[in-house]
Backbone as a ProteinNet text record, in pm:
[ID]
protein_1_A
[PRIMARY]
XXXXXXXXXXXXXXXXXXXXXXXXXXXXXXXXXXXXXXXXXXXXXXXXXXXXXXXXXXXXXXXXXXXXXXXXXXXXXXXXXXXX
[TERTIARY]
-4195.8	-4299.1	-4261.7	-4275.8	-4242.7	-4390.2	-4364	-4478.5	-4424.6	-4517.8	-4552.6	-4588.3	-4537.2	-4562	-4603.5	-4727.4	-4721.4	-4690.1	-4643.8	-4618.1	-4637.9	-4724.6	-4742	-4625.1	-4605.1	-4511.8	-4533.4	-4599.3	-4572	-4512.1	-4590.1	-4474.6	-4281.4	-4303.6	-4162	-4093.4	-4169.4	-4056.9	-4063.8	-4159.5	-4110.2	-3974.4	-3984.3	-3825.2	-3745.3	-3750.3	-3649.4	-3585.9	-3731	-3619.2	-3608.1	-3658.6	-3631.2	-3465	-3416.4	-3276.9	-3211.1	-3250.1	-3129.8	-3074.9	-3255.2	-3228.1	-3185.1	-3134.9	-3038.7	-2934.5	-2878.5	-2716.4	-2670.8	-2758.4	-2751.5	-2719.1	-2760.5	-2800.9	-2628.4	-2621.5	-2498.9	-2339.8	-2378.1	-2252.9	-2248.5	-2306.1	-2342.6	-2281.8	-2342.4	-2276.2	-2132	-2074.2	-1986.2	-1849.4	-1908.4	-1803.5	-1820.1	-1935.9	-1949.9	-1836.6	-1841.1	-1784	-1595.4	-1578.4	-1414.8	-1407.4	-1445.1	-1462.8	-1425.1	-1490.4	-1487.6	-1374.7	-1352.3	-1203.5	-1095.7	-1093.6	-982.1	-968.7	-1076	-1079.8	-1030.1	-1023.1	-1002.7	-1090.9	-1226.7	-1293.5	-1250.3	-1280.1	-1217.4	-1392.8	-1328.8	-1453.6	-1500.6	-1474.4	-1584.6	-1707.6	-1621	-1747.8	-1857.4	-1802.1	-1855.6	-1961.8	-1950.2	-1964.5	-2134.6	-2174.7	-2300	-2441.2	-2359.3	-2414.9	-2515	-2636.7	-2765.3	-2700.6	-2790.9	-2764.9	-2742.2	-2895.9	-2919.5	-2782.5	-2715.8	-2635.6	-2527.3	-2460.2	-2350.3	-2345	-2514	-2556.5	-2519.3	-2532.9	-2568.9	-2362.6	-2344.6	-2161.1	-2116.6	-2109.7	-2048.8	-2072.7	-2202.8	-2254.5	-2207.9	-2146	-2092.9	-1945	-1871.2	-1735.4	-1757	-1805.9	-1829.9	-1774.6	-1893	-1913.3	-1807.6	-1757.7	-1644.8	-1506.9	-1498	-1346	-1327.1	-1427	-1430.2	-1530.5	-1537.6	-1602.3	-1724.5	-1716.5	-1794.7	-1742.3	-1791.3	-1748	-1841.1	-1905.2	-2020.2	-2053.8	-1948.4	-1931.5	-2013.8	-1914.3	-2001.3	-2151.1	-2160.6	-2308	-2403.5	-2367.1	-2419.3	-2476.2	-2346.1	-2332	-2433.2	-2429.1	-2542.8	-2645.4	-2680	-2863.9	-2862.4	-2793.8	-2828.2	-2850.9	-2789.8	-2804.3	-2937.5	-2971.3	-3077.2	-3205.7	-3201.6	-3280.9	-3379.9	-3252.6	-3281.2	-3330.5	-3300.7	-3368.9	-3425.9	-3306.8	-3285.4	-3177.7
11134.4	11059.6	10910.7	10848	10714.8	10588.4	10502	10414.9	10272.3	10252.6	10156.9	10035.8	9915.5	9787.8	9695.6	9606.9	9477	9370.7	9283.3	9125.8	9036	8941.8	8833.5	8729.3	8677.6	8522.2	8475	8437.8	8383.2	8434.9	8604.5	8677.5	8669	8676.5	8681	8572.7	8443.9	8303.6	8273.1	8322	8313.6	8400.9	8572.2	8609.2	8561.8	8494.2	8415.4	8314.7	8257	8137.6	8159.3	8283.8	8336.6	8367	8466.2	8463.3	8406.3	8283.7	8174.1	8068.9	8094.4	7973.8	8085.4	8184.5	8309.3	8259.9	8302	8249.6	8119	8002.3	7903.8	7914	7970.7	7955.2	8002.4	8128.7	8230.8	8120.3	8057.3	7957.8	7828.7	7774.2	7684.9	7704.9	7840.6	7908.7	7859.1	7984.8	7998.7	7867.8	7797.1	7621.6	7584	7562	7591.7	7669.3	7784.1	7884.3	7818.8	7788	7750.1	7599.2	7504.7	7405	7418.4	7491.7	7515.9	7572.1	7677.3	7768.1	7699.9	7571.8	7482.7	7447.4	7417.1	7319	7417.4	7576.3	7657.1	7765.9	7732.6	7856.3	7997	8066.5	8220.8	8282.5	8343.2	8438	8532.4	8548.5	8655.2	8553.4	8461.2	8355.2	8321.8	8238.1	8245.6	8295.6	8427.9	8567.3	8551.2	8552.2	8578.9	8452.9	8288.8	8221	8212.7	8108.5	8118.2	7989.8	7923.4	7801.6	7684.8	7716.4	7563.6	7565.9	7717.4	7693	7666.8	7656.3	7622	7463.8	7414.1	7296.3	7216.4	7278.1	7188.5	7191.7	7318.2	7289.3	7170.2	7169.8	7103.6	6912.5	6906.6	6801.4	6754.6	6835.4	6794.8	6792.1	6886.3	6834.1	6703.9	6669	6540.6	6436.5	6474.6	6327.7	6355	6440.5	6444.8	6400.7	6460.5	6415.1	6326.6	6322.7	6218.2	6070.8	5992.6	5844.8	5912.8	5906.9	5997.2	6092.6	6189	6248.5	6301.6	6241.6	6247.9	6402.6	6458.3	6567.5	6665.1	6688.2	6749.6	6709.9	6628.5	6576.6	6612	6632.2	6659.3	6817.7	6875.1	7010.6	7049.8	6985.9	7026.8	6992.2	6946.2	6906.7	6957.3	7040.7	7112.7	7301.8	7315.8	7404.9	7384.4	7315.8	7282.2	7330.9	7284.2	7354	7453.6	7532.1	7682.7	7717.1	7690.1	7694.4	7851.1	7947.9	8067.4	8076.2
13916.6	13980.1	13976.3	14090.9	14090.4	14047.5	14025.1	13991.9	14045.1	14116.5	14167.2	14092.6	14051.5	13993.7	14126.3	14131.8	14151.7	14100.5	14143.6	14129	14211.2	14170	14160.4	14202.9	14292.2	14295.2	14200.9	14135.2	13986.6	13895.3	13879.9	13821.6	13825.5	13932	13988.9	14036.8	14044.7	13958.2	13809.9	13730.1	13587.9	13557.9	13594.7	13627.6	13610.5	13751.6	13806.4	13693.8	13687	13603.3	13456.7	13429.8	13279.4	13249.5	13370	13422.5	13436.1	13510.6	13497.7	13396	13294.6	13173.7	13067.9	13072.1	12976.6	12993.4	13159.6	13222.9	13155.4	13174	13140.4	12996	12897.9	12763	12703.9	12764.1	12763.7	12796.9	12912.4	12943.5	12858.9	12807.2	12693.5	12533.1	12501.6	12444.9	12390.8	12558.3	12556.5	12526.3	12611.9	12602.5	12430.7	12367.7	12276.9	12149.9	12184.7	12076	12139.4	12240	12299.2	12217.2	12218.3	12135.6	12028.1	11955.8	11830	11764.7	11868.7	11832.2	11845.7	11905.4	11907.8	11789.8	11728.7	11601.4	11449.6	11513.4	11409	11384.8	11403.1	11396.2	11437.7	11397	11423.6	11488.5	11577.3	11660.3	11600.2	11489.3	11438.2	11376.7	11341.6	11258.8	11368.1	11534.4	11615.8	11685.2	11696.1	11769.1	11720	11645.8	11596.4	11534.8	11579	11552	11694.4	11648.1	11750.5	11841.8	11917.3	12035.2	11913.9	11831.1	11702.8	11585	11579.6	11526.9	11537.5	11599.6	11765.5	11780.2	11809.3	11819	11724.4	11606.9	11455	11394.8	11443.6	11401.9	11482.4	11636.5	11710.5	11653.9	11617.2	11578.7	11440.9	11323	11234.6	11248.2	11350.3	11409	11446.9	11520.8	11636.9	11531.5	11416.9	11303.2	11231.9	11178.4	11039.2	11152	11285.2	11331.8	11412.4	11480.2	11638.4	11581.3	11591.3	11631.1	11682.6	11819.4	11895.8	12012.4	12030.9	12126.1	12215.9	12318.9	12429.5	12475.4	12530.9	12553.3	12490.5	12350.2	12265.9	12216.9	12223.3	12234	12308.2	12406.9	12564.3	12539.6	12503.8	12498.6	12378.1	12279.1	12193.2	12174.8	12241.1	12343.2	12433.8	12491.9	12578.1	12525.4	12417.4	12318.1	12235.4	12190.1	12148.9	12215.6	12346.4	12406.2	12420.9	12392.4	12365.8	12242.2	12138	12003.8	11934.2	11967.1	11928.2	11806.2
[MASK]
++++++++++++++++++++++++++++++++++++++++++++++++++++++++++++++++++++++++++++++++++++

């Protein structure tokens, strides 16, 4: 038996942009965890940290090796964000 759902346009731009701020979250991430692995991290350590924790590494790289480094900065306020 099939069932029938309605939605709402509202319904279905929260969706929407529930989806795209995942993608978003996921590619953030990702630049993220590549950063890092330059610096040495190994991907298993990686693999399982949250956005804030990603955020909060990149941000003590920044300070212990770089002066500053904008980029990463950027990148972890934009991780932040997310706050998973």
């Amino acid at each position: 038996m099939k069932k029938i759902i309605r939605l709402t346009e509202s319904d279905l731009t929260r969706i929407v942009k529930r989806v795209i701020n995942e993608d978003k979250e996921e590619k953030y991430k990702r630049e993220a965890r590549v950063e890092l692995m330059r610096l040495g991290y190994t991907p298993l350590v990686l693999q399982d940290l949250s956005s804030k924790e990603l955020a909060r590494s990149l941000r003590r790289e920044n300070k212990n090796r770089f002066s500053s480094h904008d980029e990463w900065e950027s990148l972890a306020d934009k991780l932040d964000r997310f706050g998973n």
